[in-house]
C-alpha positions as CSV (number, residue, x, y, z in Angstrom):
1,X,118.9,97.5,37.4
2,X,116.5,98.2,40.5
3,X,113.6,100.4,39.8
4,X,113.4,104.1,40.2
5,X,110.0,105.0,41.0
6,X,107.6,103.5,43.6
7,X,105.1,102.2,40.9
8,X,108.0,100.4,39.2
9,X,109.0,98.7,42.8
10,X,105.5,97.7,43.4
11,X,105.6,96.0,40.0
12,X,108.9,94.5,40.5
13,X,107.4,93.1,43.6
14,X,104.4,91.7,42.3
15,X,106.4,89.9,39.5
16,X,108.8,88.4,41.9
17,X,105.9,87.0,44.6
18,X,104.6,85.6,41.0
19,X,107.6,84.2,40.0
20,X,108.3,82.2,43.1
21,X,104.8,81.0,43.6
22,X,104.9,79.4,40.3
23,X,107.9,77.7,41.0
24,X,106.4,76.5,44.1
25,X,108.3,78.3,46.5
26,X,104.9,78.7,48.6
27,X,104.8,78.8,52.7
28,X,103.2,75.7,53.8
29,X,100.1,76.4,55.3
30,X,97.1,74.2,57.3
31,X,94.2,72.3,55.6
32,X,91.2,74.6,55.8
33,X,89.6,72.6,58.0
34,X,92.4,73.5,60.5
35,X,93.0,76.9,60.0
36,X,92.0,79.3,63.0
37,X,89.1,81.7,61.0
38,X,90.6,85.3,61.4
39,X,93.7,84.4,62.3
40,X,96.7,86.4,60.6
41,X,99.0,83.3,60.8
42,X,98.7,79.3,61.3
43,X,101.6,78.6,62.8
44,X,105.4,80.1,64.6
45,X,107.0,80.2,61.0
46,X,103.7,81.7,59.3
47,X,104.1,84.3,62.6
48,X,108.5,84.6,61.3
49,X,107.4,85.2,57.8
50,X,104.7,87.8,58.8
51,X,107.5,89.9,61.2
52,X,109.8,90.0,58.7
53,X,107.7,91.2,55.6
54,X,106.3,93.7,57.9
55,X,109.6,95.4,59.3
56,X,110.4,95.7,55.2
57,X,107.1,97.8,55.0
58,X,107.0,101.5,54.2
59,X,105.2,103.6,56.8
60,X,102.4,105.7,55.8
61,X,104.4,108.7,55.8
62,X,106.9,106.9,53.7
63,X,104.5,105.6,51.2
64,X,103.1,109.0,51.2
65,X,106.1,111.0,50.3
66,X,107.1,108.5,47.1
67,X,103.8,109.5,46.0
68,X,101.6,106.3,46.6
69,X,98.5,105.9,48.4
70,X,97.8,102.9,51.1
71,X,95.8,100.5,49.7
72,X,93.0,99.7,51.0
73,X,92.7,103.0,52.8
74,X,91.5,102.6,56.3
């Protein structure tokens, strides 16, 4: 049974991210002493994984209109 309201999906989804990182289902990433400071991604599948969580993100108007706020507001 999928949620209802946009609180509910926001929970669902922090339970699932949750879930899979403690079964270790993680994105590799660089050592520290590699990673580019302020860089969004480390490398072409960090940059895939980044595309694609973004084209499932509401819009502002979207997130506005179930009610929700953007977080952090900018």
């Amino acid at each position: 049974m999928s949620p209802t309201n946009p609180k509910d999906e926001q929970e669902e989804y922090t339970r699932d991210q949750i879930k899979e990182a403690k079964e270790g289902n993680l994105p590799k990433s660089k050592d520290i002493n590699e990673a580019e400071n302020g860089s969004m991604v480390n490398d072409m599948d960090d940059l895939k994984r980044l595309g694609k969580e973004m084209e499932n993100m509401d819009t502002t108007t979207e997130v506005e209109e179930k009610g929700l706020k953007n977080d952090p507001e900018q």
